[in-house]
Each structure stands twice: as structure tokens, then as C-alpha cells.
KETOR-458644 format. One record per residue (C-alpha): residue in three letters; x negated, y, z; residue number from 1. Coordinates in pm, 1 decimal, decimal comma. Example, Ala and Ser with C-alpha at 12.3 -4.5 7.8 and 13.67 -1.06 7.14 Angstrom:
% residues 2
["ALA" [-1230,0 -450,0 780,0] 1] ["SER" [-1367,0 -106,0 714,0] 2] 
% end
This chain:
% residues 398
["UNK" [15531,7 10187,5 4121,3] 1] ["UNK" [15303,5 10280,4 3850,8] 2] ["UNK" [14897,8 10225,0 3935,5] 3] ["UNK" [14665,8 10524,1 3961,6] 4] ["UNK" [14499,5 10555,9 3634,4] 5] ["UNK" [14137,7 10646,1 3628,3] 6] ["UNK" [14054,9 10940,6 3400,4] 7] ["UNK" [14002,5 10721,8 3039,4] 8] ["UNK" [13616,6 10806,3 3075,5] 9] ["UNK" [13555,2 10647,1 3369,7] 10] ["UNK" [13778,3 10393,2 3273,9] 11] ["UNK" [13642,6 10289,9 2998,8] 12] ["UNK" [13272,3 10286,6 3082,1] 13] ["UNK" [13381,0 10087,9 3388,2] 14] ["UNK" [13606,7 9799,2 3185,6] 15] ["UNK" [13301,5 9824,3 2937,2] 16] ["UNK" [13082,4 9696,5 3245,7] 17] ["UNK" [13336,6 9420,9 3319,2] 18] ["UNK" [13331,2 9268,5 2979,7] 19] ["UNK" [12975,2 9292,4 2947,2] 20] ["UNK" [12977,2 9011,3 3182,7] 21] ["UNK" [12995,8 8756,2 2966,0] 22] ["UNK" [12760,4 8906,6 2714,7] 23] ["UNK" [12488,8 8997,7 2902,7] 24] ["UNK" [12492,6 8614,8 3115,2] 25] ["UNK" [12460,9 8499,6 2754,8] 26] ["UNK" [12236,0 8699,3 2516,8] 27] ["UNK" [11982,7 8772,9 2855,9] 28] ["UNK" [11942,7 8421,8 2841,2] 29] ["UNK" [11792,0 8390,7 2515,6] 30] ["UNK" [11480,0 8474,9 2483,3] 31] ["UNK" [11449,3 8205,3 2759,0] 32] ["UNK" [11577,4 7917,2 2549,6] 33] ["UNK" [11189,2 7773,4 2445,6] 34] ["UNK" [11112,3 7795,5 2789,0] 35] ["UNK" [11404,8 7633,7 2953,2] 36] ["UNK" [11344,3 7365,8 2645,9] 37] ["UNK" [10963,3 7313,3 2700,1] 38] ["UNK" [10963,8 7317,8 3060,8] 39] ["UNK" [11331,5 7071,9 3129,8] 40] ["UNK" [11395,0 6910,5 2831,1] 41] ["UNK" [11067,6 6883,9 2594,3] 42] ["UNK" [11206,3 6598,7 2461,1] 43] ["UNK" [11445,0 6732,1 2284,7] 44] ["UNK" [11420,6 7151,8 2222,3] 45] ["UNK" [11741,1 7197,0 2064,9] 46] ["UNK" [11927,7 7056,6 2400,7] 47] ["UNK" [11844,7 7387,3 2560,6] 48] ["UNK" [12102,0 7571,3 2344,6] 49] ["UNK" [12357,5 7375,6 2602,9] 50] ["UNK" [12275,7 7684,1 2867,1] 51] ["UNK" [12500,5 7856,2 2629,4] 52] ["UNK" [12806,7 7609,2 2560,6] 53] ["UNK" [12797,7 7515,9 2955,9] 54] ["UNK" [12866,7 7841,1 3025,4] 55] ["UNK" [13116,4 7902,5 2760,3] 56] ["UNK" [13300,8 7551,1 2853,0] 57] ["UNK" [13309,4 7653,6 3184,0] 58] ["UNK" [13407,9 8048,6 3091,9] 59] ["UNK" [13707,8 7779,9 2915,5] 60] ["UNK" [13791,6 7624,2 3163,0] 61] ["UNK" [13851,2 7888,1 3449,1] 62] ["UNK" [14025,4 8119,2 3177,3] 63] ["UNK" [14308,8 7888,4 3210,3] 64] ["UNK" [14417,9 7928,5 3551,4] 65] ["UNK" [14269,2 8313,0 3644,5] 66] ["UNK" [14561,7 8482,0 3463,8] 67] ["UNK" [14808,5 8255,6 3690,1] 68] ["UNK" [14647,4 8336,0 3981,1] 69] ["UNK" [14640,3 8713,1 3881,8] 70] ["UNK" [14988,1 8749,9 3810,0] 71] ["UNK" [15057,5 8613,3 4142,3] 72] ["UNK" [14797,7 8754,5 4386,2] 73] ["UNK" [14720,3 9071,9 4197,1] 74] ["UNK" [14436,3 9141,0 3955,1] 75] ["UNK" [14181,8 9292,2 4222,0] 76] ["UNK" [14144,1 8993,0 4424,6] 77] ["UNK" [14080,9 8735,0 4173,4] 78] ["UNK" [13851,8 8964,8 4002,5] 79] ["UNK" [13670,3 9023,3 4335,2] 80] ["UNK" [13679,5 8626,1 4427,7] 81] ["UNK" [13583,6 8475,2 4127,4] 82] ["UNK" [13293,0 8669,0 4118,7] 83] ["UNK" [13161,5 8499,0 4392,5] 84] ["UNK" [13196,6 8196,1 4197,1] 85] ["UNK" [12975,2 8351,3 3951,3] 86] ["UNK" [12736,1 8405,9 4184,0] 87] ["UNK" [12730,8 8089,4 4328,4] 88] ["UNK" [12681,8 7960,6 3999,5] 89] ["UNK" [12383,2 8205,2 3916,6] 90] ["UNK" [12154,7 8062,4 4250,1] 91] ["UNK" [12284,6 7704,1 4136,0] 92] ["UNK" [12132,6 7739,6 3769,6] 93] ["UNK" [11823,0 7962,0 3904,5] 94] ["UNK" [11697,6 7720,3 4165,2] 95] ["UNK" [11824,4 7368,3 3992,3] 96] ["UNK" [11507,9 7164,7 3911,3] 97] ["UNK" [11631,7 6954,1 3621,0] 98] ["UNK" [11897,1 7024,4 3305,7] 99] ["UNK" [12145,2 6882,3 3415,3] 100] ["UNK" [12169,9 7132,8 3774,0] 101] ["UNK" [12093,6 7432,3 3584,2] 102] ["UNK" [12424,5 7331,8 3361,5] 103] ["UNK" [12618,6 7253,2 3613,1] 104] ["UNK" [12553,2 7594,4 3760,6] 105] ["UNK" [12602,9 7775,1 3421,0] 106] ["UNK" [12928,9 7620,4 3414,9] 107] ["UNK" [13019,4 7739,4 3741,5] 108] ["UNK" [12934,2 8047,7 3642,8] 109] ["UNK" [13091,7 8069,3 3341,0] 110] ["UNK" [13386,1 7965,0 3528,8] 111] ["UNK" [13361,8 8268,1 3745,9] 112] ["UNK" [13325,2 8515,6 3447,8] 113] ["UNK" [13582,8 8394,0 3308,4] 114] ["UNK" [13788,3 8579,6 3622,3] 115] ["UNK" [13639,6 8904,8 3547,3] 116] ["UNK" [13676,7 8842,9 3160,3] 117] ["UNK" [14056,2 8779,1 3125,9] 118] ["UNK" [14161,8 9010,8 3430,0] 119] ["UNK" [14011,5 9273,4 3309,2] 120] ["UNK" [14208,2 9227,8 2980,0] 121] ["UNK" [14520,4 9219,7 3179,8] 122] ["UNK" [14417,5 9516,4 3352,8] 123] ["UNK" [14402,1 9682,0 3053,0] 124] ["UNK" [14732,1 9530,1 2908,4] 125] ["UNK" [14901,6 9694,8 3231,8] 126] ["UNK" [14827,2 10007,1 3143,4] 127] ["UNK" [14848,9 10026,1 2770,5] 128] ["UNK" [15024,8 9860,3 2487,9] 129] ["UNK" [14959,6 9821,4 2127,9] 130] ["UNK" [14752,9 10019,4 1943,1] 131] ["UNK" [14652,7 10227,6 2275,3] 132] ["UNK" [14553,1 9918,4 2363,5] 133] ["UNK" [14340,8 9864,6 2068,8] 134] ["UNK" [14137,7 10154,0 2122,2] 135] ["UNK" [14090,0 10099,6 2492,5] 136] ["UNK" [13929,5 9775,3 2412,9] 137] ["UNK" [13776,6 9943,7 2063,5] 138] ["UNK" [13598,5 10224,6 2264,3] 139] ["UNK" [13479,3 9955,6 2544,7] 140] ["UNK" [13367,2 9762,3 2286,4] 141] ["UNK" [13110,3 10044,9 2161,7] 142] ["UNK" [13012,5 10134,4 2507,0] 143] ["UNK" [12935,3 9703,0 2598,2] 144] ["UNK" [12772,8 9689,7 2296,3] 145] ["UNK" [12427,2 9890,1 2439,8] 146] ["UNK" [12352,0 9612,1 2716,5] 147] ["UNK" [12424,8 9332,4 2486,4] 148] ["UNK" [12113,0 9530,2 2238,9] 149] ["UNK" [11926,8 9499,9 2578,6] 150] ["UNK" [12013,1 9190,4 2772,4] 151] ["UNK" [11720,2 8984,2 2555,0] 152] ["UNK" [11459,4 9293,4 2590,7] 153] ["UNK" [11577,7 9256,1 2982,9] 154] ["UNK" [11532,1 8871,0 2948,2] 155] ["UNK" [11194,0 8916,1 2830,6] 156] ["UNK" [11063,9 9197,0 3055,9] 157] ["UNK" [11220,8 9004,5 3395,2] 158] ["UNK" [11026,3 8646,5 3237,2] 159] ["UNK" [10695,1 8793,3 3147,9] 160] ["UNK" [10695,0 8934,5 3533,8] 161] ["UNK" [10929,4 8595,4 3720,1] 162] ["UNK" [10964,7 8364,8 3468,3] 163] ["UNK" [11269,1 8200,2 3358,0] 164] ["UNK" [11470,5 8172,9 3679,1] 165] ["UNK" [11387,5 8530,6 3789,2] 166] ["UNK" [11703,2 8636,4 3486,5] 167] ["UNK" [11950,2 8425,8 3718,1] 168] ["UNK" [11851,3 8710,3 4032,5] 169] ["UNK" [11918,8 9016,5 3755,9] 170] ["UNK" [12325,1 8836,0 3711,3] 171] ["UNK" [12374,3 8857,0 4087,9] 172] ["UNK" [12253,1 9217,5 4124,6] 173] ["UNK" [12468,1 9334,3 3787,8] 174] ["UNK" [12787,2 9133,5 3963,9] 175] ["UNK" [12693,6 9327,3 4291,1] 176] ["UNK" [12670,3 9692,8 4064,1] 177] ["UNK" [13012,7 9598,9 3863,7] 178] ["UNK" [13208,1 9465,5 4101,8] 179] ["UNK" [13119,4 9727,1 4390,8] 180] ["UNK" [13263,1 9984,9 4087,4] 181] ["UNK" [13573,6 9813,9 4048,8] 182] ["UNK" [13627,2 9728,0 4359,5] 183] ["UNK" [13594,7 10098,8 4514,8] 184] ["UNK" [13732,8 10296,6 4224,5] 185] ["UNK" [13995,2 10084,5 4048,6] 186] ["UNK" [14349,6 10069,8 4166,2] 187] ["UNK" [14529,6 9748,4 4160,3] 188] ["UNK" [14779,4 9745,6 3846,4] 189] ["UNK" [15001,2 9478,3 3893,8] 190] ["UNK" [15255,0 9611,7 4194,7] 191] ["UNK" [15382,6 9313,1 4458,7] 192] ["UNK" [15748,8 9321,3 4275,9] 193] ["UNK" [15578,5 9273,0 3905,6] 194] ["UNK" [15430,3 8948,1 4044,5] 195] ["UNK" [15519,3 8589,8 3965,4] 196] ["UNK" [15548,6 8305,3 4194,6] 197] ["UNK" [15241,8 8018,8 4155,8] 198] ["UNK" [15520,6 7758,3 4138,5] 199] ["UNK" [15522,9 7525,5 3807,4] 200] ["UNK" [15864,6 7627,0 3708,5] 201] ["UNK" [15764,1 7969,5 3678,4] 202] ["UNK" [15406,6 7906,0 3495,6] 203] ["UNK" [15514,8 7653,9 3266,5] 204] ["UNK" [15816,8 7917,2 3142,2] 205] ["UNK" [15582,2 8147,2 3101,4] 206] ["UNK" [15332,1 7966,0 2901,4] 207] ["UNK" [15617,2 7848,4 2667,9] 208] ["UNK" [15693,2 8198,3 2564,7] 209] ["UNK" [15400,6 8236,0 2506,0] 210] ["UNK" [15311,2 7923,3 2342,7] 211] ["UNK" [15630,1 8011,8 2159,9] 212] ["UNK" [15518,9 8356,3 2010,8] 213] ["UNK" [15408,3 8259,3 1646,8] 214] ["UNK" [15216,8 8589,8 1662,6] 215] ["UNK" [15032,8 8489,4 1926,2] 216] ["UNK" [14981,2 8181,9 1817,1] 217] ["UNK" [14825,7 8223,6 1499,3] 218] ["UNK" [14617,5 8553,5 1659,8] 219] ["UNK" [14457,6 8269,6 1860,9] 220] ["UNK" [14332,8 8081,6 1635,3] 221] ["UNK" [14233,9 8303,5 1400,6] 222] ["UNK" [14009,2 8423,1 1719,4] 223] ["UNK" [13910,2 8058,5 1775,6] 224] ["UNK" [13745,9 8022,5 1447,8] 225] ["UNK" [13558,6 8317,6 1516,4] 226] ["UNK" [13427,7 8275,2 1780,0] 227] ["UNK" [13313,8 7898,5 1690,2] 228] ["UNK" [13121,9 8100,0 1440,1] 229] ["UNK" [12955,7 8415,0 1642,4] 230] ["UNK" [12884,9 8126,9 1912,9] 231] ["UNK" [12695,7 7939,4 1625,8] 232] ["UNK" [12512,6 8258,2 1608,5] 233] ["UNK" [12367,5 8330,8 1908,0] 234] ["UNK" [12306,3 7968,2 1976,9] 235] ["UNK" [12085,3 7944,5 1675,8] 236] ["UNK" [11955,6 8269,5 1572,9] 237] ["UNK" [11679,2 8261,0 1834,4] 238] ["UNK" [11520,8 7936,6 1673,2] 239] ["UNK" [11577,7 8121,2 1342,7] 240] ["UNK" [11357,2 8431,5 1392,0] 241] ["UNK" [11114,8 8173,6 1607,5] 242] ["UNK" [11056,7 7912,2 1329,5] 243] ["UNK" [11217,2 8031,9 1049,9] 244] ["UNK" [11048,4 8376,3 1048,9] 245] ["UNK" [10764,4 8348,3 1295,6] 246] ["UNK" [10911,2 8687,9 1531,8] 247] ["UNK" [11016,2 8468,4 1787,0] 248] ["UNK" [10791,2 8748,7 2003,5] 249] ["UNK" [10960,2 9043,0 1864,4] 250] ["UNK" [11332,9 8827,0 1902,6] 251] ["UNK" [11421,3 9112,4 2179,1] 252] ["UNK" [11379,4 9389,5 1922,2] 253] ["UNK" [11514,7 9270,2 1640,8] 254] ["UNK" [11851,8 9165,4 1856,4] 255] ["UNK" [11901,7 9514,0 2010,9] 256] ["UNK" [11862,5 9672,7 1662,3] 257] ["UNK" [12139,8 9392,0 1508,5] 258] ["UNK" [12367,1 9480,6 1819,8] 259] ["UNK" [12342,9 9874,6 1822,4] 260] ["UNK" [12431,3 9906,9 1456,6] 261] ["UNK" [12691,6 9661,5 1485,5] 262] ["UNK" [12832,1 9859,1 1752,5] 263] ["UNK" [12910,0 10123,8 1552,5] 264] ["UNK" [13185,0 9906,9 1381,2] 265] ["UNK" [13369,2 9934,5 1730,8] 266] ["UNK" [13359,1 10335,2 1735,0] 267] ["UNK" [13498,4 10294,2 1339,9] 268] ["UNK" [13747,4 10051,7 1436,9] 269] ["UNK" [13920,4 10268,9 1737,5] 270] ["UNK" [13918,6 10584,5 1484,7] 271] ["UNK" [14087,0 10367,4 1204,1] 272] ["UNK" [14343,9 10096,9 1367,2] 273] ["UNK" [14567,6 10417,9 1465,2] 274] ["UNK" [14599,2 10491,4 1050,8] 275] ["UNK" [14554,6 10137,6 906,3] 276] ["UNK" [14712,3 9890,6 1190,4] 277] ["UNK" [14540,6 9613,7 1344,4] 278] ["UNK" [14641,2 9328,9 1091,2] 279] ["UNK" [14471,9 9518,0 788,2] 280] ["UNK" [14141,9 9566,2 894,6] 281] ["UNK" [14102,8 9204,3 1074,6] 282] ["UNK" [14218,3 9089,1 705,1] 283] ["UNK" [13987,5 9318,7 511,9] 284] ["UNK" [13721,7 9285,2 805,8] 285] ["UNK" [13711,7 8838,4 713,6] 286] ["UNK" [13741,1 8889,5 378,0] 287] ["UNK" [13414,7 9056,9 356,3] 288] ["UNK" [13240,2 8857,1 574,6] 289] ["UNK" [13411,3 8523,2 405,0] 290] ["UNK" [13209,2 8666,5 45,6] 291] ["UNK" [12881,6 8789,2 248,5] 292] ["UNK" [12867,9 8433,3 429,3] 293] ["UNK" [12889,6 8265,1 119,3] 294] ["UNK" [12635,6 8434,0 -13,1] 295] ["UNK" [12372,0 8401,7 231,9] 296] ["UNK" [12487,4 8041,6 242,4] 297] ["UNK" [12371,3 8027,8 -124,6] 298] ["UNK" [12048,2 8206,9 -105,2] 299] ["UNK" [11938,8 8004,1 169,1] 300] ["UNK" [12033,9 7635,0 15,5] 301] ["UNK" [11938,4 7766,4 -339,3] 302] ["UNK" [11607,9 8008,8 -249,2] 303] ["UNK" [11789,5 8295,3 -458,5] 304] ["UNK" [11559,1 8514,6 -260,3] 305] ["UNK" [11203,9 8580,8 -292,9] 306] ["UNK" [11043,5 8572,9 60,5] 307] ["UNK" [10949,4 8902,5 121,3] 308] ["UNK" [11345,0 8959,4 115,7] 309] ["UNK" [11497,3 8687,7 306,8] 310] ["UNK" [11406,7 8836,3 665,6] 311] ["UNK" [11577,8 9198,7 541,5] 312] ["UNK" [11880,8 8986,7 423,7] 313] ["UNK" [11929,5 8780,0 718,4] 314] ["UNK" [11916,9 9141,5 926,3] 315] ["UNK" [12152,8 9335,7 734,0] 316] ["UNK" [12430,3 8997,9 761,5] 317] ["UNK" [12359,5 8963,6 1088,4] 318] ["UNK" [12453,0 9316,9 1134,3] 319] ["UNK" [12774,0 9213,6 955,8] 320] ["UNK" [12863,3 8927,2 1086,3] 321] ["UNK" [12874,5 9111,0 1475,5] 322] ["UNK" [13032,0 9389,2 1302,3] 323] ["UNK" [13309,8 9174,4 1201,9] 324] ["UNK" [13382,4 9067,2 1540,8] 325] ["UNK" [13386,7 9406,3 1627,6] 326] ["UNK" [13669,9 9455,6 1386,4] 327] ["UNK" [13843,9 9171,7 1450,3] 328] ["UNK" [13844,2 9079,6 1862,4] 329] ["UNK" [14003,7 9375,0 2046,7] 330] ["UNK" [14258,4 9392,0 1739,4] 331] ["UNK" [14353,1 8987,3 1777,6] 332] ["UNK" [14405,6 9048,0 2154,7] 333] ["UNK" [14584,9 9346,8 2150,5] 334] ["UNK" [14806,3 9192,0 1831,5] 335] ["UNK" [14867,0 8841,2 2042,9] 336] ["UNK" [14929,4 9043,9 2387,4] 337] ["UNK" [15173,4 9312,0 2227,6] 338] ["UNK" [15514,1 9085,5 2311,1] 339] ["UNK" [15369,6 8964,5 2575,9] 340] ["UNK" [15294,4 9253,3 2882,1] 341] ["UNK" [15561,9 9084,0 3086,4] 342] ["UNK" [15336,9 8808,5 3140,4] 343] ["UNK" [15026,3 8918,5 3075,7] 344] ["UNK" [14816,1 8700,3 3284,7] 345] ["UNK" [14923,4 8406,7 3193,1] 346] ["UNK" [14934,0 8536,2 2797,1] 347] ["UNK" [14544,6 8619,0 2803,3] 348] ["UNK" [14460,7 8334,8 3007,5] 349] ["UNK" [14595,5 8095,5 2768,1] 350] ["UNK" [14507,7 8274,3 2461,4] 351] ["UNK" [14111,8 8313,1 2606,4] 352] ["UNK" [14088,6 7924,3 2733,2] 353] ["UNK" [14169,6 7801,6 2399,2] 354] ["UNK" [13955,5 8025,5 2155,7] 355] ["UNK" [13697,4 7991,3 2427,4] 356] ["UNK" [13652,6 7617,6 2525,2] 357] ["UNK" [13745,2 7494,5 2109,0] 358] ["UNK" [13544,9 7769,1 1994,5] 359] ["UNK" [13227,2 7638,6 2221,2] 360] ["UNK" [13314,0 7308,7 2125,0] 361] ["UNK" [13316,6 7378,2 1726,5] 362] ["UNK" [12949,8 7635,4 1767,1] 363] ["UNK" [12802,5 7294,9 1931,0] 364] ["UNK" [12743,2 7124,6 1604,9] 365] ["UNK" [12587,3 7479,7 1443,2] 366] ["UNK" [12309,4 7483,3 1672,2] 367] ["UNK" [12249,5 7121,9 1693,3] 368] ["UNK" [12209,1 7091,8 1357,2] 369] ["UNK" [11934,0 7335,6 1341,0] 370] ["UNK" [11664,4 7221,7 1096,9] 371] ["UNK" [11393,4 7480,3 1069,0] 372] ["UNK" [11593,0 7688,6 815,7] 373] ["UNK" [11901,1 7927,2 880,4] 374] ["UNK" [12126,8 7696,2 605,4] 375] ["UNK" [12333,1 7502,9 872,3] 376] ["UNK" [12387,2 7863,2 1062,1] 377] ["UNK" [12468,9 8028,0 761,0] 378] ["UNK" [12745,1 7711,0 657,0] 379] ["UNK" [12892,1 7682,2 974,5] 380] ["UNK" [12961,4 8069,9 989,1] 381] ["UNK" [13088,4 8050,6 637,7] 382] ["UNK" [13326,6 7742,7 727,5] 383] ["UNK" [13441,9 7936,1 1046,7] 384] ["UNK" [13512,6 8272,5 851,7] 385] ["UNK" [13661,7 8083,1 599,5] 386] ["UNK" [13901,1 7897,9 835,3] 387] ["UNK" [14019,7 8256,2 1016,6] 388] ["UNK" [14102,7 8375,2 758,3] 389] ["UNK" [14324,4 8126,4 591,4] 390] ["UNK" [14531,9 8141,7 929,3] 391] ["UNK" [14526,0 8515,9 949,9] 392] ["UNK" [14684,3 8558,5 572,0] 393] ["UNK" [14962,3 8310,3 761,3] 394] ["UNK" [14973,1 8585,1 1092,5] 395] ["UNK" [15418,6 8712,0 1067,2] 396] ["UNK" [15481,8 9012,2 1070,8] 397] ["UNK" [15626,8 8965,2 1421,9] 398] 
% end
């Protein structure tokens, strides 16, 4: 039996709320990074950028099994369960007392996001296909985008009036709001007779077709590679406007103004992937980028710019470079997921724990690397850009 749909309004705004999730655990968190540094790990400031990679590792990690356990139990319940995990991994990370508790607790909750990000996907897979699909997750995409522009503003306001930890009590109460929504309005989607049996015979055929789909594949890793590069991004780009170009106080700003106009790339993308198809504008979306990361690579390892112009230019590519991933994302998951609504579940759980956990593990070196100056950012993006799209001029035709 088919699920209730919500009217695509309300359905929308709420799945936008869902996958904000992930963003708003992450970019709240950043205007907290000196902080965190100073106060746990002095030693050694650039170790901080670890409250971002522990929570994507762990985002990794729990991707793998939540589309499993969704196409068994139903979507609702592991949505509703693992954010309780999340959570628990929010008061783990607020009231730890050294690094090492408050990553163990960001890992725990990435581990519980990761339930609400790849059921939510499926959720969305059961009740559109294809390029539907790609506008559900395009027009979501411009409605998440606002609280991403705000989550550092929010960081800042909630630390200026608890400090630090006070951030952690703002990700319970947005799980409470978002999950209370889905929970009350949203139908379950998967029916008991559309489920699969948690039994290894079944999961493991599963996972070879989709291992086996050289679409899906290559969509992977061409969303691997970009994400090792927007994680790079947001890892780093704190330190740059801090150091770099002295704004570390107006950081909050600056972000939200990057985000909102990159949003608009998700409203342009849902109006054009109906016309030109999803595997044109990812390709025409990294080709771009690949020639505007090169050249910021080159004016920042060269000085081709005078200094009055470097901050403008690092605005306008950072506007880009999220633009691109608006471009890019919903089209690589709806493009992967297409042959794949049978097992959905399992499909974007293995699809999102391997562009997730490699992608965290190739940003690492981007932000570690950090030297004062946005050239190792700027390389590493170029490198990752570079990489998708040599794999996505490789993506068959089916």
C-alpha cells in the first residue's frame, strides 16, 4: 500500500529540516573552533578541526548499517532511534572535560545523524524517482541552505551568552523540534511486505547489486572527492578569515552571506535538471570549479592579487565552490539511487558511508596543513575537483 504523501510544501520544508542535521551540528560548531583549541588542546590549535572529522567519521560509520536496519524495521523507527543516539552524543561532547571525550561524543553523534541523514534520503527515494527526485532534494537543498547561513551566527550568539558547550544544548532542542515533526506528521513509506529480512544472505545480495551498478559506482566517487574537498573547506576556512584576513569576529557574517548566495544554485539547479539532465550540469558544474580552483590556487602561491582584492576573491570562490555542491550532490544521489529504489536503504547507506568516512579521511590533511595562508585550502580543493571530475567524464550512460 502506497504511504500518505504530505502536500510537497510541507514536505519539503520538513525533509529540508532533516538534512539540515548534519549541517547545522557542523557549521554551528565553528565559530567555536579557537575556543575548543585554546581551552582543550592549546598545544596544538589546529587539532580542534578534529570536532569536525569525528563527527563526520562517525556520520561514516553509522551510514553503513542505518539503511539495513531501515529496510528491515521501517524508516520511522530508525529515524526516531538513532536520534537518541545523537543526543546522547550531544550531552557526551557538551559535558566531556578533555579532547578526547568531547570526540568521542561527536562521533557518537555523528553516528546518530547519520540515521536521520540517509533515511531521510530513502524516504525520499520511496516516493520519487529520477529527476522528481532531483528536485525534491534540489528544492530541500535551497530551503537547508538558510540555517546552514545561520548555524555560525547561532554559534556565536549561544557562546557569547554559555560559552562553548552551551551549542551542544541548541542540537538536542533542534533534534527535539525535527524529530517531533517527523514523527507526528510523516507517514511511514516503506510498507511491512516491501521490507527485507536483517539476515546476511539478504544484505550482502543487496549490497552486490549495488556494488555492481557501475553508475552507482562511479556517482560515488565522484561524490567522495567532493566532499573531501567542501570538508577541507569548512575545516579550514574559519582559520582563514581568522589569520589570514583578521575577520575572525565577523566569521558568522561573512559565512551566512557565502551560504545564502550559494543557495541560490539549488533553486537554479531544480528549475534546470528537468531540461538539461543531471549528468550535464554535475559535468559543466566541476568543470568550472576545476578552472576557478586553479586559479585561486595560483593567485594565492604566486600573489597575482594585490591585497585589497584577495578577501573579495576568496568570497566570490567560496560562493562557488558551495554552489558547486549545490549542483552536483542531490544530482549524484538521485543519478546513483535511480536503479536502485528496490533497495534503497541499503543503496544510500552504502553510497553515503563511503563518500562520507573517505571523504573525512582525505579533508583531514587540508586542514592540518593549514599554514597561515589559504594555499593548502585552495590545492586540496583544486586536487579534489580535479579528481571528480576525471571519474565523472568516466560516469556510463547507464
Amino acid at each position: 500500500m502506497a504511504a500518505r504523501r504530505l502536500s510537497r510544501v510541507e514536505f519539503v520544508a520538513m525533509t529540508a529540516l532533516l538534512f539540515a542535521t548534519v549541517a547545522f551540528s557542523i557549521d554551528a560548531m565553528l565559530p567555536a573552533l579557537p575556543e575548543i583549541g585554546a581551552e582543550l588542546t592549546p598545544e596544538t590549535l589546529n587539532r580542534a578541526q578534529f570536532v569536525v572529522t569525528s563527527f563526520m567519521l562517525g556520520m561514516g560509520a553509522g551510514t553503513l548499517i542505518m539503511g539495513p536496519l531501515s529496510d528491515c524495521f521501517g524508516r520511522k523507527p530508525v529515524i526516531l532511534g538513532t536520534a537518541l543516539a545523537y543526543m546522547l552524543g550531544a550531552a557526551i561532547a557538551g559535558l566531556g572535560q578533555s579532547l578526547e571525550w568531547l570526540l568521542i561524543g561527536r562521533a557518537i553523534q555523528g553516528f546518530g545523524a547519520a540515521g536521520v541523514r540517509v533515511v531521510a534520503l530513502a524516504v525520499v527515494r520511496d516516493l520519487y524517482s529520477g529527476r522528481d527526485m532531483a528536485k525534491i532534494v534540489s528544492f530541500v537543498m535551497t530551503i537547508f541552505t538558510l540555517l546552514p547561513a545561520l548555524a555560525p551566527s547561532v554559534g556565536a550568539v549561544i557562546m557569547a551568552g554559555f560559552g562553548w558547550r552551551g551549542i551542544f544544548g541548541a542540537f538536542l532542542v533542534f533534534s527535539v523540534v525535527s524529530m517531533g515533526w517527523f514523527g507526528l506528521r510523516q507517514a511511514e513509506t516503506l510498507p511491512p511486505e516491501s521490507r527485507r529480512a536483517l539476515r546476511p544472505g539478504p544484505l550482502l545480495a543487496a549490497a552486490r547489486e549495488v556494488l555492481g551498478s557501475p553508475v552507482a559506482r562511479s556517482a560515488t566517487l565522484v561524490q567522495t572527492f567532493i566532499f573531501a574537498g567542501f570538508f577541507g573547506f569548512l575545516t579550514s576556512t574559519q582559520q582563514v578569515y581568522d589569520i589570514y584576513f583578521d575577520k575572525g569576529d565577523s566569521f558568522p557574517v561573512w559565512f551566512g552571506v557565502v551560504a545564502v548566495c550559494a543557495g541560490s544554485a539549488s533553486f537554479l539547479n531544480a528549475m534546470l535538471v528537468g531540461r538539461l539532465g543531471m549528468r550535464y550540469l554535475i559535468r559543466t558544474a566541476l568543470m568550472a570549479q576545476f578552472v576557478l580552483s586553479g586559479v585561486m590556487m595560483a593567485a594565492f602561491w604566486l600573489h597575482l592579487l594585490p591585497g585589497w582584492a584577495e578577501f573579495p576573491a576568496y568570497i566570490l570562490w567560496s560562493i562557488t565552490f558551495f554552489g558547486m555542491n549545490a549542483l552536483t550532490i542531490g544530482n549524484l544521489n538521485a543519478l546513483a539511487m535511480e536503479p536502485l529504489g528496490h533497495v534503497a536503504g541499503m543503496a544510500a547507506s552504502i553510497i553515503g558511508a563511503f563518500a562520507t568516512a573517505l571523504s573525512a579521511l582525505l579533508a583531514s590533511p587540508i586542514g592540518l596543513l593549514f599554514d597561515g595562508t589559504p594555499r593548502p585550502l585552495a590545492t586540496g580543493c583544486f586536487i579534489a575537483v580535479g579528481a571528480a571530475l576525471a571519474v565523472m567524464l568516466t560516469v556510463p550512460k547507464r
